[in-house]
N, C-alpha and C positions, 0 to 999 in steps of 0.2 A: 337620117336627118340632113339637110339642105344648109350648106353654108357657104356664108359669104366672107369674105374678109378686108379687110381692110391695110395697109401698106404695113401700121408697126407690127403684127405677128409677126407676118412673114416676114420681115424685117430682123426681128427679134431673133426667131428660129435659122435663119440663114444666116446670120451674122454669126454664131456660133456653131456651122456647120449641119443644122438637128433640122433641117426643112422636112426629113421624108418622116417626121415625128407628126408634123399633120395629117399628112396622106396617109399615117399609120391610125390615126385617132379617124378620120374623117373620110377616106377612100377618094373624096373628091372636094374638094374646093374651087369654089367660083370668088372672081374678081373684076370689077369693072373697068371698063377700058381705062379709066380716068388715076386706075392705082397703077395699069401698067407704064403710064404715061411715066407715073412716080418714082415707079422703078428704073424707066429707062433715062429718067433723069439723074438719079443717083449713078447708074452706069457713069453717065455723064460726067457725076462729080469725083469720081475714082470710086465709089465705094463696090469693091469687085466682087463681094458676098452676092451681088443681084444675078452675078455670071449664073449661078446655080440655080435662080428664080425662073431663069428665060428659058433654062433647058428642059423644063416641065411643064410650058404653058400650053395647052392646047387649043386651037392649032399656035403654032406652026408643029408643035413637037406631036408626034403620033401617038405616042405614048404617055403623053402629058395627063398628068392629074388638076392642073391647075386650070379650070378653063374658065376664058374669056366671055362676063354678060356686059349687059348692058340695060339702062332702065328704058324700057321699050312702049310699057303701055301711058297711057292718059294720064291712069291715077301717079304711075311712077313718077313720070316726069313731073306731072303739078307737084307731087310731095317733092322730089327731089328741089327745087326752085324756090319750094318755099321756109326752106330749111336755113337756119343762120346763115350769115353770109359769112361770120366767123369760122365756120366749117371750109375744110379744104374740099373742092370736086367730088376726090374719092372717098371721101367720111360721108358726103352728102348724098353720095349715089348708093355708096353700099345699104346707107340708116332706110333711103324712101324703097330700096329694091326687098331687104332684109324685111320690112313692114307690109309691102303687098304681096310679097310671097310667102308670109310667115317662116322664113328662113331663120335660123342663127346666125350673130354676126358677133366676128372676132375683130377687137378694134382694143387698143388699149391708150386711146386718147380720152381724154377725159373730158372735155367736150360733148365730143362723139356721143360717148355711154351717157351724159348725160340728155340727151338728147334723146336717144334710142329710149332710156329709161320713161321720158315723156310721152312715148309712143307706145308705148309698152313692148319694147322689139326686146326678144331675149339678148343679151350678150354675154360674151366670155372675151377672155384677154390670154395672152401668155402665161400668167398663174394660174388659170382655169385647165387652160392645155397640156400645164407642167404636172396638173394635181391630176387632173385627169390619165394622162399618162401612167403614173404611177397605178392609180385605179387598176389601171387596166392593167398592169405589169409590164409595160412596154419600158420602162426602168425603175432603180430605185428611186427614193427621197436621197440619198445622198451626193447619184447623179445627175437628179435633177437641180437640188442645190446646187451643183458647179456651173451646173448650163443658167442658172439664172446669176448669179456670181456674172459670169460671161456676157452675160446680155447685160448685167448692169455696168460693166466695165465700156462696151461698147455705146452706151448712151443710154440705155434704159431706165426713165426711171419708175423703180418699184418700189410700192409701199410695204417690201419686205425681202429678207434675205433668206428668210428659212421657210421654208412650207410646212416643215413638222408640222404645228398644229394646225394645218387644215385637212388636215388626212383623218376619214373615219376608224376609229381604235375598233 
């Protein structure tokens, strides 16, 4: 499956150290120029969790999981432009890229997913990735609750502290 993402995952997950949790769920992730932009602003503003974003992006990095798109065709860019202005660059690049390539897009602005939801573009968030994870046994529910703990301490906000019940019995 083909995904895109958008700045708070990765955000989310590198803020708490847990980046290679996506490349573990996802093998590849793509990001548009316009998130790296966001990230290298964040560098900008001290936030030095992005240090571990930039060492995976490929290119430059050879071994990067995280590679760099961009919205290239007609329909992309018309979607892309025509999308709220409310929307940041890289919310609006990922929703019109995610929508003509039937990609997934990971985005946990609410905006965004609102949007995406209009278009019918599937998405997940960091609770999706946390829940998922688990699925998959890449951790527990109880470490996944701390890494979200984590991310809500760092700014996150979620509308929940425990995953328990989203987990199928």
């Amino acid at each position: 499956m083909a995904v895109i993402a958008n700045t708070t995952v990765i955000s989310n997950f590198a803020s708490v150290g847990q980046l290679s949790l996506l490349r573990d769920l996802f093998e590849r992730v793509e990001i548009p120029v316009e998130v790296l932009e966001e990230i290298e602003q964040g560098l900008d503003e001290g936030y030095r969790f992005y240090q571990a974003v930039k060492t995976v992006i490929s290119p430059p990095a050879k071994s990067g999981w995280i590679h760099l798109t961009a919205a290239l065709t007609e329909e992309e860019l018309r979607l892309r432009w025509s999308l709220s202005p409310a929307l940041h660059s890289g919310e609006a690049s990922c929703i019109a890229i995610a929508k003509q390539r039937n990609w997934l897009l990971l985005t946990d602005d609410r905006r965004a997913r609102r949007e995406a939801k209009r278009l019918a573009v599937r998405t997940s968030g960091s609770i999706g990735c946390l829940i998922a994870a688990i699925e998959k046994g890449l951790c527990n529910v109880e470490q996944a609750n701390i890494w979200l703990k984590e991310m809500i301490k760092f700014g996150y906000y979620a509308p929940v502290t425990d995953l328990t019940p989203f987990l199928k019995r």
